[in-house]
C-alpha angles and dihedrals in degrees: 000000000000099000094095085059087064103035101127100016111121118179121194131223113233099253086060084049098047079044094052104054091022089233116124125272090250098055088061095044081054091053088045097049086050091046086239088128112035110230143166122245116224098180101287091353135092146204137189119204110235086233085059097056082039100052085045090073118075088222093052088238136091110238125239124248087248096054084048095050093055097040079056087059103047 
């Protein structure tokens, strides 16, 4: 059986993604369509693996909101 190939791997939907980084649910489909952001196609769905959004920061982290908020001001 396959399952022990998958064990660990969580995908996102693209509203936890938007969520994630408060940006809209169209800005992430944009950085999916350009390959910017890797994902997975279900049919008319996507994912996006969390080691994707990870790896698509230079620091390997997401940041927080507040951190978000302060690199805005500078």
């Amino acid at each position: 059986m396959m399952a022990g190939h998958f064990e660990g791997i969580d995908l996102l939907t693209a509203v936890e993604v938007a969520a994630i980084l408060r940006v809209s649910k169209m800005t992430v489909y944009r950085k999916i369509h350009s390959g910017e952001l890797p994902s997975v196609h279900f049919g008319r769905s996507f994912r996006v693996p969390v080691t994707a959004l990870e790896a698509y920061f230079p620091e390997g982290r997401i940041p927080s909101p507040a951190e978000g908020r302060d690199a805005t001001r500078s």
